[in-house]
C-alpha positions, 0 to 999 in steps of 0.5 A: 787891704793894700799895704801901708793902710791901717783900719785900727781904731786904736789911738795911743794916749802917746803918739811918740810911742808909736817907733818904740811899739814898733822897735817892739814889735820886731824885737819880739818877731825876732825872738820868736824866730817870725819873718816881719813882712818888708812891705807891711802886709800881715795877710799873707802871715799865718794867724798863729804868728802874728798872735804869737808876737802880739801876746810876746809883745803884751808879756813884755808890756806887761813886765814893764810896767810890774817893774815900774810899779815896783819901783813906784812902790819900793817893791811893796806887795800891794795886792 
């Protein structure tokens, strides 16, 4: 696939939240030590990476959104 093209089918209910999944993303990169392609193309990164930052990046959605919820519900136990 030539850089700069994305075939996902995904759509954000927030399209400004694109930069902040973006910032994100190589936040998340960088904890783990994993080098972001410059050029944009994933292909040549080792599978294991880049499943290694998606699942850093879904903890870390994740967290958010517990940390809203418990403030949403005055950290109440709701389960």
């Amino acid at each position: 696939m030539a850089s700069g093209q994305n075939r996902s089918s995904n759509t954000l209910v927030i399209p400004q939240a694109s930069q902040a999944l973006q910032q994100l993303k190589y936040e998340v990169a960088q904890e783990l030590g994993i080098q972001i392609p410059q050029d944009g193309y994933y292909g040549n990164m080792a599978t294991r990476d880049t499943g290694s930052i998606g699942g850093g990046i879904t903890r870390r959605l994740v967290q958010i959104a517990e940390q809203q919820l418990a403030g949403n519900f005055g950290g109440s136990n709701f389960r």
